[in-house]
N, C-alpha and C positions, 0 to 999 in steps of 0.2 A: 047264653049269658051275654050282656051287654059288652060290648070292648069298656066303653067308658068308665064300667064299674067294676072292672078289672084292671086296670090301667088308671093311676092317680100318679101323675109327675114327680109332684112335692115328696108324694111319700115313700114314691120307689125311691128316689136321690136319698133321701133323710136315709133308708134302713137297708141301702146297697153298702155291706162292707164286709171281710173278710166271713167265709162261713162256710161248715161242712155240709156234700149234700146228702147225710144219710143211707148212702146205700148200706149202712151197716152201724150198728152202734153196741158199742164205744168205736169210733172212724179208728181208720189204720194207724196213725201215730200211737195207738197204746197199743201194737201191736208190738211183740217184745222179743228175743231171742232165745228168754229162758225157756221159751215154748217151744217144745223140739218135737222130733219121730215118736218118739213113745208117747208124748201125752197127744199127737195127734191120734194116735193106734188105740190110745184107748180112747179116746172120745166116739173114733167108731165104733168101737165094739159096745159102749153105753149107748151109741144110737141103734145097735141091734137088738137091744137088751129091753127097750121100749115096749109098752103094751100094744102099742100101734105106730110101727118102726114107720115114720117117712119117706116117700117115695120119694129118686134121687133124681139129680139135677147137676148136669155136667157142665162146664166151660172149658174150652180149649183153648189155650193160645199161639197163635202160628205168627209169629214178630217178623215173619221177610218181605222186605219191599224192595221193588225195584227202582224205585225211585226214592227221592226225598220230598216230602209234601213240609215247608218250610211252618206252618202253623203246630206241625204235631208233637206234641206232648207224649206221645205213648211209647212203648218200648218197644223199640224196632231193629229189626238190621235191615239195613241197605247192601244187597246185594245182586249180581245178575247169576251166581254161579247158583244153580240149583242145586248142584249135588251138596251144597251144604241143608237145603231143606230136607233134600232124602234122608242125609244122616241123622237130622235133628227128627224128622220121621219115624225112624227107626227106635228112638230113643222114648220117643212119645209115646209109644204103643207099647214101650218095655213100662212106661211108668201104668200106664192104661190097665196091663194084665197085674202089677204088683199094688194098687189101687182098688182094682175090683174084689180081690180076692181078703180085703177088710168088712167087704160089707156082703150079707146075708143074699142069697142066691134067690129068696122069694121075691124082692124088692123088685120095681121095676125102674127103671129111666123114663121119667116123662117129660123131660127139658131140658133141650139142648143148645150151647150155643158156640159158636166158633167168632172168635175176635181176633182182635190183631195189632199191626201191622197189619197184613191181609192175606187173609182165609182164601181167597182165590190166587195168589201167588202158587198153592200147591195144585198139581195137575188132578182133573178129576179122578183120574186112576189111583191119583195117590188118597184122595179126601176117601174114596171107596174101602180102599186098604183099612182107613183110619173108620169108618163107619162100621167094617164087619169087626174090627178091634174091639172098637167101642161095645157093639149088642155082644158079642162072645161074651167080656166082660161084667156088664151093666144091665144085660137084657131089659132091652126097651120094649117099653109098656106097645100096647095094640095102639096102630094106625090113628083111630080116632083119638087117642087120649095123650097123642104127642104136642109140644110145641118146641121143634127144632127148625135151629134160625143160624143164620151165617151173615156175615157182614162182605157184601162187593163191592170192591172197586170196580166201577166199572168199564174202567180201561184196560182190565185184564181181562174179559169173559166175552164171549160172544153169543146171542138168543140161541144156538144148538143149544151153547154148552148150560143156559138154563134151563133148558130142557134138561139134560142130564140132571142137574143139579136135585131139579125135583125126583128124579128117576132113585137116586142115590138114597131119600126119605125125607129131604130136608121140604119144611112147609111153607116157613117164613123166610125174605130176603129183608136186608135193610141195603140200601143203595147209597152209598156215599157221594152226595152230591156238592153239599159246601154254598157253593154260587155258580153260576151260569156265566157272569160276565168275563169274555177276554180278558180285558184289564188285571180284573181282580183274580184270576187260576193264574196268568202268566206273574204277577206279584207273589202267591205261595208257590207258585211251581207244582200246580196241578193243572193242567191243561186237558178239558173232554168235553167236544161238542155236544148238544142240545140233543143231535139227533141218536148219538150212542144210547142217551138215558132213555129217548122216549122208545128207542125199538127194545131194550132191555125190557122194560117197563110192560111194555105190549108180548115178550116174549112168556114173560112171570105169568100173567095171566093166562093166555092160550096153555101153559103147563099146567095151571090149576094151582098155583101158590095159593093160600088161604090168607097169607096177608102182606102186605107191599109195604115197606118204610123207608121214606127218603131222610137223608141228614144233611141240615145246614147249618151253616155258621155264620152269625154276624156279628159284626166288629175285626174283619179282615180288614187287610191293605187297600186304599184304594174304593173300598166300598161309598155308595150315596143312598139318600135315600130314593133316588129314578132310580140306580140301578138296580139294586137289590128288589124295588116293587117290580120291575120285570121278573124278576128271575122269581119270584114271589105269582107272580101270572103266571109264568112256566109251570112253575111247580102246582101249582090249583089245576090248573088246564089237564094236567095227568092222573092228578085225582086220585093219591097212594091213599090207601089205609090211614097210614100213621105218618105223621111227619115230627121229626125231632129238629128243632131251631135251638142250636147251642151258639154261649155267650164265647167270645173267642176271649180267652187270656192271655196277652202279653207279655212275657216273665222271659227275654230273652238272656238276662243272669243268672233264670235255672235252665231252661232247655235252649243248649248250643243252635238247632236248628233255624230258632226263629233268631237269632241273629243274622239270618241272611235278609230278612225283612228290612228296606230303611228304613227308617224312621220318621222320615221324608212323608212315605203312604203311609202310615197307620194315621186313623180319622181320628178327631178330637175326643175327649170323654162324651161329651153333649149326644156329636152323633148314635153311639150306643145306644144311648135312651130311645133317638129318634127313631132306630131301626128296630127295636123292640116294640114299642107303642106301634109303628108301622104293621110288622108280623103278626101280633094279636090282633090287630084291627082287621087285618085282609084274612087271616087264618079261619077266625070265627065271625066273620059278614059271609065267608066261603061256607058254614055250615058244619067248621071242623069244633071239634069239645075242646074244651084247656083239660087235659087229664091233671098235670101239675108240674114241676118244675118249668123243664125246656118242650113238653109232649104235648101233642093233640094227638086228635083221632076222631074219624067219620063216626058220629051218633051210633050207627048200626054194627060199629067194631066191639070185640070184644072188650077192649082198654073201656070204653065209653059206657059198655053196659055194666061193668064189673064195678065202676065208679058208679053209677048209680043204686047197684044192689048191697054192695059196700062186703065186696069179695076183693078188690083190688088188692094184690102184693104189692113188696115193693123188696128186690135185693140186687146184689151186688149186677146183676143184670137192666138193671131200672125197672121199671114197672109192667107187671104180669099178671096174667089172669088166674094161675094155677096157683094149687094150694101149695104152703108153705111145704118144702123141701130140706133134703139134704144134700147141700151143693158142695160137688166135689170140683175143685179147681186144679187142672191140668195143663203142664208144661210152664218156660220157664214167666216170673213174677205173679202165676193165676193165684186169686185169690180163691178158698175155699170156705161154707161156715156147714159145719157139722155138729149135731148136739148143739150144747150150751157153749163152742169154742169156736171161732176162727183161723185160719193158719192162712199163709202166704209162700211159695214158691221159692227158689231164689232165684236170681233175674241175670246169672253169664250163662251162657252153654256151656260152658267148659266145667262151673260148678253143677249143673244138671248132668251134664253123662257121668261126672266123676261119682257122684253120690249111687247112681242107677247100676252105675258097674260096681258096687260096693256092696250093692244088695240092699242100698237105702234110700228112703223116699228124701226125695226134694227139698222138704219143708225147712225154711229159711228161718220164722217166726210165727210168732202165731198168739192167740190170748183165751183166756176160759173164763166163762162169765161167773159174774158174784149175782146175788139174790138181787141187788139194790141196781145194776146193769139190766139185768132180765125185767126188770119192773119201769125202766125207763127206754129200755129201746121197746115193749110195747106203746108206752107214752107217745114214741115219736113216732111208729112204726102208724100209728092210730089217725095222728095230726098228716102226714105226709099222703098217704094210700085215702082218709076220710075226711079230712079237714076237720075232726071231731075227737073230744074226748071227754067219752059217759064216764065220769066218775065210779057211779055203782060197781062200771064192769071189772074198773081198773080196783078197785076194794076190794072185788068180791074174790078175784083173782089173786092178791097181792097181801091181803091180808093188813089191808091200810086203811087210815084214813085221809083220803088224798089232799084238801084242805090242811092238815096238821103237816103233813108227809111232804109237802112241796108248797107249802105257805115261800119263802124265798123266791120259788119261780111265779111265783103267782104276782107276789110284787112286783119283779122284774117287768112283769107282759101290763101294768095297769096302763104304763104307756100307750103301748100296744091298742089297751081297749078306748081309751082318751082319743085315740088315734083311729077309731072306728074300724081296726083292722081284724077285731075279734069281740065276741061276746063273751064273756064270762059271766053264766049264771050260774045258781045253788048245784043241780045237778050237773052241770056239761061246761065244754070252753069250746066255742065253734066259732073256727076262720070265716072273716066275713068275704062278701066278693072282692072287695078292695083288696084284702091284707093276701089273697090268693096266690099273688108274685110274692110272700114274704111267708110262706111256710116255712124255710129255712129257717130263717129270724126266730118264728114260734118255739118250733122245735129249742132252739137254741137255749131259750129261760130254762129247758131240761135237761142241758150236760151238765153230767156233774165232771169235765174233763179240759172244757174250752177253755177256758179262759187263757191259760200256760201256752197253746197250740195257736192260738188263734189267727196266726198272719201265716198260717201253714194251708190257709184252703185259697178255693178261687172267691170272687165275689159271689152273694145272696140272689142277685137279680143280675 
């Protein structure tokens, strides 16, 4: 696809403004407390109960860092003392074995992932520990039908230990890269030469990893548009799989962290756009797909084929090739959706061991879906993963008439189609290549939730 016709200035600015991105719908804000341990326990046991029970999907969360990386958002501890991760370790595997034993022993694990803070802070001996925890528990599916992925930093790990890594079962790595420029690591306070990523990167392969993802971020401190298009060469030159270009938000009134940023570096609104338009430009003149959001992917990747057969998922993981699941989310803040409900963690350690030594799971909040939920997050699940929604299917499924049924959203998007960003004919609404930076946007004429929430997301584009 053209950059040009994916990239429209006027209209990215006009319909960049607060927005959820869907990894889940109804988004966590209707996410409630009256949702507790028992009505997660029986949502398993209705997911066992199924005619053709779903194959499960694990998330782990491992929040310790040894550093502070001044940009992040996520739920972390900062610490050097390991033996707090042993404990928190130990504690993980208690919830692993009182987890598994909700869901039916024929099922298999076919999707794994380890997030963070970072998954490589724990020593491989220990990740090992937590793998045979895991299959005891979970039994994971055969070899070929896994996609188990780990996010490194790669200032902790060295090419042995990806090697190990592979060794351990894991398939996929995502490499936390950000930016390359001096200036701009020594601004957030993540500093890692060129040369660590490319021998990492060269290690992944000689182990036979099946698929390589780098992550950056534009709209750091200090970034231009020279610099980042080097770092932008770098990253082409290595040639990963998948590369994820996230929009950086600065909210240092919500996360303490990026108060340490002056204010002094952060680049104008203007440049954002700049270095967006730059990205897709060089991303896809390099031969990479727009899969959607922040994502590409080489043509011949799975993300790229699944998007043209229109197998694409899309959950609390971003976007995946495998068939919808039952994702169980593990340790403290991990999100889980099982059946027709979601639930969420709770986010101290001190609340996680206390609940695990009580004899009870974790679960913080959570929410169960309504008829009129289950028939809008396929809505969105449809626009986000296909850029498309057949009406017929959505009827035929829902027992609607979708025209009568969502006439409201339908006005809301004429804009939209005024706007060339979308077609709406008799049968279908299909995103145009313009409107492809504003899936968000589309989705959004379909919440019936936003409007009350709405300065609660990051921006659309």
């Amino acid at each position: 696809m053209q950059d040009d016709l994916l990239f429209n200035r006027p209209l990215v600015e006009k319909y960049d403004r607060p927005g959820p991105r869907y990894t889940s719908y109804p988004t966590a804000p209707q996410f409630h407390a009256a949702f507790a341990e028992d009505d997660y326990r029986a949502a398993a046991e209705r997911s066992n109960r199924v005619a053709a029970p779903k194959p499960l999907s694990v998330y782990v969360h491992i929040p310790f860092c040894k550093s502070l990386c001044y940009y992040c958002a996520c739920n972390k501890i900062i610490t050097h003392n390991t033996d707090r991760a042993a404990e928190y370790l130990a504690w993980l595997k208690h919830e692993v074995q009182t987890q598994g034993a909700l869901f039916d022993e024929t099922r298999r694990m076919t999707q794994l992932h380890l997030g963070g803070g970072t998954p490589t802070y724990l020593s491989n001996t220990q990740l090992g520990e937590l793998m045979r925890s895991l299959d005891e528990a979970f039994h994971f599916a055969p070899v070929e039908e896994r996609e188990f992925s780990l996010e490194v930093d790669p200032r902790t790990v060295t090419p042995e230990q990806i090697h190990e890594l592979h060794d351990l079962g894991f398939n996929r790595l995502s490499f936390g890269v950000q930016d390359f420029d001096p200036d701009v690591q020594q601004a957030v306070n993540r500093v890692q030469s060129e040369e660590q990523v490319v021998s990492l990167v060269q290690a992944a392969r000689d182990a036979g990893f099946e698929s390589i993802s780098v992550d950056l971020i534009y709209g750091l401190p200090l970034q231009t548009v020279a610099s980042f298009d080097t770092t932008l060469d770098k990253i082409i030159a290595l040639r990963p799989d998948r590369i994820a270009a996230y929009s950086y938000a600065h909210l240092p009134e919500l996360f303490k962290a990026q108060r340490l940023i002056r204010p002094e570096d952060m680049p104008p609104p203007e440049r954002k756009m700049e270095l967006l338009e730059l990205t897709i430009r060089r991303l896809t003149g390099a031969g990479y797909v727009y899969i959607g959001m922040d994502h590409f992917a080489l043509p011949e990747d799975e993300l790229s084929l699944a998007r043209e057969n229109g197998t694409l998922q899309r959950n609390f993981q971003g976007y995946s090739t495998h068939a919808d699941c039952d994702m169980i989310g593990l340790g403290i803040t991990s999100i889980g959706k099982v059946g027709d409900s979601y639930s969420q963690n709770v986010k101290e350690t001190a609340q996680y061991q206390h609940r695990l030594e009580a004899g009870r799971l974790p679960v913080m909040r959570g929410y169960r879906l309504n008829d009129d939920d289950r028939l809008r997050r396929d809505v969105i699940n449809a626009l986000m993963c296909h850029g498309r929604i057949d009406f017929a299917d959505i009827e035929a499924k829902h027992d609607i008439v979708f025209r009568d049924y969502f006439a409201d959203a339908l006005a809301e998007l004429a804009e939209m189609q005024r706007d060339e960003l979308i077609d709406i004919r008799d049968e279908a609404i299909e995103v145009l290549p313009t409107g492809r930076l504003m899936m968000r946007n589309v989705a959004m004429a379909f919440d019936a939730y936003l409007k009350p929430n709405e300065g609660r997301f990051s921006r659309t584009v």
